[in-house]
Every structure is written in C-alpha cells, then in structure tokens.
N, C-alpha and C positions, 0 to 999 in steps of 0.2 A: 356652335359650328362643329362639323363633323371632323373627324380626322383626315379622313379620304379626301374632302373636299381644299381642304386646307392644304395638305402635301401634294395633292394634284392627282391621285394614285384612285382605284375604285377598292369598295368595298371588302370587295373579295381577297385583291392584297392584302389589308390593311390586316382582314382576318387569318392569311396565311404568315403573315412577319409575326404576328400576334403569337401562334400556332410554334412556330421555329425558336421563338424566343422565351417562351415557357412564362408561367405565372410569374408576376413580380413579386422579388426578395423584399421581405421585412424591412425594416431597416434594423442592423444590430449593433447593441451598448456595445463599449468595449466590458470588459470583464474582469475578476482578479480570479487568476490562476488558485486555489487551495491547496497544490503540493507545492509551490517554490516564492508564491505571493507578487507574480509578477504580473501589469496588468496586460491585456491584449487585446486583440478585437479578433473577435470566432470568425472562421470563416463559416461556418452555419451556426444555429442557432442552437443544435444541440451541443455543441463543442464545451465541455466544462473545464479543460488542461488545454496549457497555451502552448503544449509540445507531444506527440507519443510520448517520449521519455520521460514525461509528468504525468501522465497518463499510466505508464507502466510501471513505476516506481510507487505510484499509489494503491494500485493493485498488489502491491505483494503482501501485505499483510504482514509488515514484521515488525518485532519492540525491541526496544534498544534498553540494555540493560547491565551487569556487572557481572563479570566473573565470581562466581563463590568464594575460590580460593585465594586468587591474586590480586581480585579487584578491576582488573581489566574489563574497558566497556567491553561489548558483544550485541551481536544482533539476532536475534532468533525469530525464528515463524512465528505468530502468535498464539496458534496451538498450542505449542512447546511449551509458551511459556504461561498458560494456564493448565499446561497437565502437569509439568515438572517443577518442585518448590525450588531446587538448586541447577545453577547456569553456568555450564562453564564456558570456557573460552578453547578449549582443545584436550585431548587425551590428556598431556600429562597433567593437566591440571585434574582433570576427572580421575585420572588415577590413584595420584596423591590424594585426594577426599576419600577415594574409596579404602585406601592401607589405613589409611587417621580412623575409619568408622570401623572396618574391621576390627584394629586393635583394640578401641573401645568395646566393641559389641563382646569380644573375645574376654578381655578384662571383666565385663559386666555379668557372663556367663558364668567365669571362673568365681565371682566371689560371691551369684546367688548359689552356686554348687557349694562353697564352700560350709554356707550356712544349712544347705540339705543334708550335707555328708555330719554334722553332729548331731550325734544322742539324744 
C-alpha cells in the first residue's frame, strides 16, 4: 500500500516532506572515545572524539617525559623530542646541564692539551 494513500495526502506531498526532510540517517553504534576512553553515541558518523576537547587534545602531538636534570615529568612537541636527546623542564634546569657540560668539555680540552704541550 502506498504511503500517500494511507496518510490520506497525494503523491506529490508525500515527495515534497520527503524532499524537506533529507535522506534518512544510518543508524549509529555508540563508540569509544580514543583520547579519554569514554563511550558515546556520534552525532554523525564521522565523529571519532566524544568532545572538541578530545578532539583537540589529540591533535597536539605531544610526549610526556622527564626532565634530564631534576627528573621532573615534562611535556614536549613530538618533534622535540625526536630531534633533542636531553629534555628539560625550564631554563634553569637547562642551564645548569649546560655549566656541568661546559666544565667537563673545558676539563677534557685541558688535559688532551696537556698531553700535546709534551716533548
């Protein structure tokens, strides 16, 4: 039996409500979120985060890891921390690494010189 005929309405409605109300939705699973593990139900189907805010926290691209110095976590870019072997957590921490390796480097120079400067 036809639709038109049923709701009492002609053809021509039937294709204009049709028209106004767009293709029918899928029906969608709920999901589980990948950044916070929470489950939810998409409001569309491409939705993979059950928030912007899960959405945009996974976008950044950063690894969590330890201070050189003091040991303190840190969080850096992920770049960062494939281009740089030591991570710090702020200047003075980087500072102090850098006075520690001078004085080493400086000590190291001094006593391959010392073994050039003999006869």
């Amino acid at each position: 039996m036809e639709i038109a005929a049923e709701v009492g309405v002609t053809r021509q409605r039937v294709a204009a409500i049709r028209r106004q109300l767009g293709p029918p939705t899928p029906a969608v699973e709920p999901r589980l979120c990948p950044q916070c593990g929470v489950v939810f139900l998409p409001q569309a189907n491409r939705n993979r985060y059950c928030s912007q805010a899960c959405g945009s926290l996974a976008q950044r691209r950063r690894v969590n890891t330890f201070c050189y110095t003091c040991g303190l976590p840190v969080e850096i870019p992920r770049a960062q921390f494939h281009r740089y072997p030591n991570h710090f957590c702020g200047r003075p921490c980087r500072s102090k690494m850098a006075r520690k390796l001078g004085m080493e480097r400086r000590i190291e120079r001094e006593f391959v010189d010392s073994f050039a400067r003999v006869p």
